[in-house]
N, C-alpha and C positions, 0 to 999 in steps of 0.2 A: 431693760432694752427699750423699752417702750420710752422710758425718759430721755434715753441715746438719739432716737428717731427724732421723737421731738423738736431735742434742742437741733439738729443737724439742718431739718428741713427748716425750720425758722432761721438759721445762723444763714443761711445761701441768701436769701435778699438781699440781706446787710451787708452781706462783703461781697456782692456784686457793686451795689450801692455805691458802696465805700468808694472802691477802686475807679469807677465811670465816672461818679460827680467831681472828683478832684484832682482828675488829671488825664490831660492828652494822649493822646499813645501816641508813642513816639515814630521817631523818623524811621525808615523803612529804608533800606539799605539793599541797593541792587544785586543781585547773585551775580556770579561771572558764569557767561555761558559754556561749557564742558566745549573742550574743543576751538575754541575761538585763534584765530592766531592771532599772535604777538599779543596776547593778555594775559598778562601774570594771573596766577588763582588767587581770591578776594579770600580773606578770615576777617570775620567779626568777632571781637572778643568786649568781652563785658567791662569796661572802664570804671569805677563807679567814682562821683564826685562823694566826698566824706560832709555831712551835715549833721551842723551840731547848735541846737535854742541855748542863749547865752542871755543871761537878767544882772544886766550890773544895776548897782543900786552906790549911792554917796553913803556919808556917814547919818545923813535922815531916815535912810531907806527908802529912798526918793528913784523912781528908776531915770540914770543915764542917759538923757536922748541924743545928743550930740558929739557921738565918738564916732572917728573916723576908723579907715581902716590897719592905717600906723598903730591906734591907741591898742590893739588886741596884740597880744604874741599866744601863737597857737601852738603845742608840744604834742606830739604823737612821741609814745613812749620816750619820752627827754627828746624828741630829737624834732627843731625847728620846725612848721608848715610854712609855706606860702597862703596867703588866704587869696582866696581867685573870686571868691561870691561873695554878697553883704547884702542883708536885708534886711529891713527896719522895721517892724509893727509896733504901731505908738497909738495908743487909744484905738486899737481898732483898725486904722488905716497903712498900708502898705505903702515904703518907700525904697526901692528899688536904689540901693545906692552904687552897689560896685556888682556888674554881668560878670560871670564867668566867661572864658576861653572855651575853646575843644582841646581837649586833654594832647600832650604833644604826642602824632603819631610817632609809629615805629614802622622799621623795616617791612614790607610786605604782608603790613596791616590797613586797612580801612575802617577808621570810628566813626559812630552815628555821629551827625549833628547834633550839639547840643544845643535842648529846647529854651524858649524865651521864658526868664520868670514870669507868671502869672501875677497880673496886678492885682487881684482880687486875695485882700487880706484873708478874710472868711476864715472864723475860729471853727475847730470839728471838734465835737463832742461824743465819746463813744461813753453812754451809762452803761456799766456790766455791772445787774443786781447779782448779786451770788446767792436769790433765795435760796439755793439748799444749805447756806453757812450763814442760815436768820431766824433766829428762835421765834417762832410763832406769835410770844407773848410779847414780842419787841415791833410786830406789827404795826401798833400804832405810831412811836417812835419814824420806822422806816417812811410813814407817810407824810409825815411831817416832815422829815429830814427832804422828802422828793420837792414839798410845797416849796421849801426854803432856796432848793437848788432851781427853780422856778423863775424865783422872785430874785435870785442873789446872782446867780451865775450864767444861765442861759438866756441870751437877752434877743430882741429882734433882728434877724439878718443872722444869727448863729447856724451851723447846720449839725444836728446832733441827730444822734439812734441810740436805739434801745435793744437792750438783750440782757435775759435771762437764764439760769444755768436749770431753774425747779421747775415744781409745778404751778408757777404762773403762769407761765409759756406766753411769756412776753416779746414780741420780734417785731420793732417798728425799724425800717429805712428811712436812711439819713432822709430827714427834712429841715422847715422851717417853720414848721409848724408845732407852736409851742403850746398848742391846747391841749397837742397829745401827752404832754405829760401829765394834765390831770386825768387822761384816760388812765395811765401807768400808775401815778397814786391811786385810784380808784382799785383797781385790779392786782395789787402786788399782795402778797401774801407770804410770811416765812415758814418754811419749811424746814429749819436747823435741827437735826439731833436734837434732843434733851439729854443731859447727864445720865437719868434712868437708862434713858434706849440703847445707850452709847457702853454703858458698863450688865445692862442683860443681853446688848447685842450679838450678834457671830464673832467667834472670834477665830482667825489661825496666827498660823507661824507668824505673820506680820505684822499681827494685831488685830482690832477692829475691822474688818471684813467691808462694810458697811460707810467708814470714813474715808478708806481707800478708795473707794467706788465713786465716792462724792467728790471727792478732791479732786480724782481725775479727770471727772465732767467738766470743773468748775476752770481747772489747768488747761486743757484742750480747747476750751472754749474761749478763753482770754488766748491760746496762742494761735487760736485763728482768725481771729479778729485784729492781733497785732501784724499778723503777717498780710493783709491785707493793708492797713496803714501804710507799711512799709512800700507802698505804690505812693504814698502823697507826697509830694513834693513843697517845699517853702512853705510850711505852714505850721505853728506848733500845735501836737498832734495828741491831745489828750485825753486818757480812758479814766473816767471817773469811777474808782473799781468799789464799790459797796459790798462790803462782807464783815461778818465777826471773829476771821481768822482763820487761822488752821493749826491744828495741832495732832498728828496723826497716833498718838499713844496718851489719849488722857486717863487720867484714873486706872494709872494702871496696876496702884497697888491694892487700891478695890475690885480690880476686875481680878486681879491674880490669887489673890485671898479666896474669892468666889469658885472660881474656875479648877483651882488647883485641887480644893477638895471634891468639887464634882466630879472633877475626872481621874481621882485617885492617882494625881500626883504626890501628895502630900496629903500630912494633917496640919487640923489648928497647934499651935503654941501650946495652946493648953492639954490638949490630950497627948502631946509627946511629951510632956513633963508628964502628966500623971502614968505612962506607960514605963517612963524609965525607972520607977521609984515598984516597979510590976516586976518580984524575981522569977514570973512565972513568964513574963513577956520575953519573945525573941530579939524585939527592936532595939537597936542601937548597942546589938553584940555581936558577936563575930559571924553566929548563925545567919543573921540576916543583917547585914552593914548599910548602916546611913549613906546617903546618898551625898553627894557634896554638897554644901550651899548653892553652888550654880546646878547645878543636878535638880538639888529640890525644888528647884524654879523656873521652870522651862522659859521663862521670859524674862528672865533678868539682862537679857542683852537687847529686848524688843525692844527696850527704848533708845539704846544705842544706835539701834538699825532704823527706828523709825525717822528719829531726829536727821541721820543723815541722809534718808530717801529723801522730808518734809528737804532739808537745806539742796538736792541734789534738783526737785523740782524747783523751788524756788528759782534755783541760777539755773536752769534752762529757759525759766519763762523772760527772765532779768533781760538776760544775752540777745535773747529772740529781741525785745523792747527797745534796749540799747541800739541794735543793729537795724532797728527800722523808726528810730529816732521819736517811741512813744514815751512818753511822761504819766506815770502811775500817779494817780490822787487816790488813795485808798482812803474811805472811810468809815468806821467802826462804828452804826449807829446805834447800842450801848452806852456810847457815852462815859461819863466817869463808872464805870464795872464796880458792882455793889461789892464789899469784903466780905459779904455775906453770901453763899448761895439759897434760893427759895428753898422756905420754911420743908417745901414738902420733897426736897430733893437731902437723903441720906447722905452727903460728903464729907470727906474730911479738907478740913480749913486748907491744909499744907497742898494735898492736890488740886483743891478748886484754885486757889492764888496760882498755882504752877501752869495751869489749864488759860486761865485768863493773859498771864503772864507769855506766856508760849503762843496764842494763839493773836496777840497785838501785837509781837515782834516778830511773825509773819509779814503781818501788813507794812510794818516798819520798815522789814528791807526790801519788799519789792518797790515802795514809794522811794526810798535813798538811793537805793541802785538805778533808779531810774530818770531820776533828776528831778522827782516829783514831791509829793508833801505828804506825809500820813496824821490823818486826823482821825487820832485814839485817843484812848484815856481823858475826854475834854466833853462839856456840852453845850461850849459856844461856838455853835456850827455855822452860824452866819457866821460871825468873826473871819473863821476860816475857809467859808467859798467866797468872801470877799480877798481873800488871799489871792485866791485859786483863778478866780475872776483879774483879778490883778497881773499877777503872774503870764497869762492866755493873752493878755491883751497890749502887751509890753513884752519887746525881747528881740534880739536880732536874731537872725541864722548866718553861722558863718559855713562857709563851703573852702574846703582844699581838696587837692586830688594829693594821697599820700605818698609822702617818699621816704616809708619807712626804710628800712635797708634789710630786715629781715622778711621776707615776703611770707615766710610758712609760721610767722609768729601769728594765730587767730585772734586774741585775746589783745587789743591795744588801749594801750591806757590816754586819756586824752586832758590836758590843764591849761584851760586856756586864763589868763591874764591880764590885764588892764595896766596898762603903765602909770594910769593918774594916781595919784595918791587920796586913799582914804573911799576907794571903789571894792567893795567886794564882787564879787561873780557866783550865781550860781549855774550850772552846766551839768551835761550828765557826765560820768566820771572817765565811761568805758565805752570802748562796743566790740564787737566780735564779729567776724567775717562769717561770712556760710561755709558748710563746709560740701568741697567740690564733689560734686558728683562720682558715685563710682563705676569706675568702667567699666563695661558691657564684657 
């Protein structure tokens, strides 16, 4: 609880922060006075313009500066957009090429004005450390990793913040002040489970007691941070998410081996074979009948269940990111993951690979799903925030107001295209609508 508190009060700055520094608050829409004659009654309904960061690159990998707004075709689930907005950022600086309209009124409706793009390129940087998913001994690692994000990525005139999910209790607002990150490397510290703590920890019906708890922090805290995003406007919008994954059922055929005979679910292998060779022994006769193979293992389905809570959070947090146009840069600082686990951690080979294996193809799809990059299994880290850097500072925004034809479909799929030959695109794939309020 006390870690709840923590992150909560530290989290409110920053997504104050967020929301004030990078965007106007909008036009303000008269109410119609009750009673008035001859004044139809006013409704305001929420219009939203659809925005989507698009990286064409040639056959060099060279990013695209000079594409019009012909050259794009935009598909919401196969079906045609009009592109109404187009915006440039090319090294840095913002080119306003094509304004958006106000969305075409309807019948005995009244929409806000829509606001002027802001000329102010200004890249935002959200670092989310997930010290509770950072092994302690990888400390040094993490600070290094922070120095290079430093030197490589956050440059002068950026506006980035800091948060932390552990007990760093790290909470900087957005600034431009890039000294405070070597405050943050100074003061970061990981806090990851150990294998040990992980397989003598608590455990119920769901597993790990203990992983559930951390994951949730670490979930909740990336999905307030992105819904605060989801206020910026014209700007590509990226959370540099630093973690070693997640994997909500590891070792679990070491925890279940353990567990099973402590708590007189079962025995070992070996003393059911030396009982059944016992004519004096009741076991495994009619007197006292075996239990099933699923019987004997009260968690033989944990991992089924866990797998698809881990994948059910996952695409909560995705959808949320999609829908307020953030770009996940996850990165694993680990590094290339040893095939070995330390000397002084008892595992077997088969679950530690499965552990490491599960716990970077987390990070994998929140970075893919979201139009972003995940940098796992590698430890040329400059390499890749020179990507990351790259990518942030190159990229249009294109805007439509959609005319899908199914209005109750949430989930729309989005492909946009480049007509020149030998232009790849990368884009995010989806986004997802909110879902309406329910009625009082």
């Amino acid at each position: 609880m006390e870690l709840m508190a923590l992150r909560h009060g530290a989290l409110g700055c920053v997504l104050v922060s967020v929301a004030l520094s990078a965007q106007a608050p909008p036009a303000q829409v008269p109410a119609a006075q009750p009673g008035a004659p001859g004044q139809r009654p006013t409704f305001v309904v929420n219009v939203e313009m659809v925005t989507t960061d698009v990286i064409p690159r040639d056959a060099r990998g060279q990013f695209v500066a000079d594409l019009k707004k012909d050259d794009f075709e935009v598909l919401e689930d196969g079906v045609r957009q009009d592109v109404v907005s187009m915006l440039m950022i090319h090294g840095g600086r913002a080119f306003n090429q094509l304004t958006p309209p106000p969305p075409v009124p309807r019948e005995g409706i009244i929409l806000p004005q829509v606001r002027p793009t802001s000329d102010a390129a200004g890249r935002i940087f959200i670092l989310f450390i997930d010290d509770l998913h950072l092994d302690f001994r990888n400390t040094g690692h993490i600070k290094d990793l922070l120095k290079k994000i430093s030197q490589n990525l956050i440059h002068e005139g950026d506006l980035f913040g800091v948060q932390t999910t552990g007990p760093s209790s790290i909470s900087i607002d957005l600034t431009y002040d890039r000294k405070r990150l070597d405050e943050v490397a100074k003061r970061i510290m990981g806090a990851g489970l150990r294998p040990k703590e992980i397989i003598e920890g608590p455990v119920n019906q769901e597993g790990p007691s203990e992983i559930r708890y951390r994951a949730n922090v670490a979930f909740s805290t990336a999905y307030d941070l992105v819904g605060s995003l989801e206020k910026v406007r014209d700007r590509r919008k990226s959370l540099i998410y630093i973690s070693e994954g997640y994997d909500f059922n590891p070792f679990q055929k070491t925890r279940a081996g353990e567990d099973l005979l402590s708590k007189g679910f079962g025995k070992s292998p070996s003393e059911n074979n030396r009982n059944a060779g016992d004519p004096n022994s009741t076991e495994g006769t009619g007197n006292n009948p075996q239990p099933s193979d699923e019987n004997a293992d009260p968690w033989t389905k944990t991992g089924e269940w866990a797998d698809a809570d881990l994948a059910a959070q996952l695409s909560d947090l995705t959808r949320a990111a999609t829908r307020a146009n953030v770009a996940f840069y996850t990165i694993d600082p680990r590094g290339l993951a040893s095939g070995m686990p330390d000397i002084d951690e008892n595992l077997d080979m088969t679950e530690w690979m499965d552990y490491i294996r599960k716990s970077t193809d987390s990070l994998r799809v929140l970075a893919e799903q979201t139009g972003g990059l995940a940098v796992v299994s590698q430890n040329d880290f400059t390499r890749a925030l020179s990507r990351i850097d790259s990518e942030t500072s190159d990229y249009y925004v294109l805007g439509y107001y959609s005319s899908n034809p199914d209005p109750l479909r949430r989930t729309r799929e989005i492909t946009v295209n480049v007509k020149r030959p030998d232009v790849s695109v990368q884009s995010r794939r989806y986004y997802t609508l909110r879902r309406p309020p329910r009625a009082k």
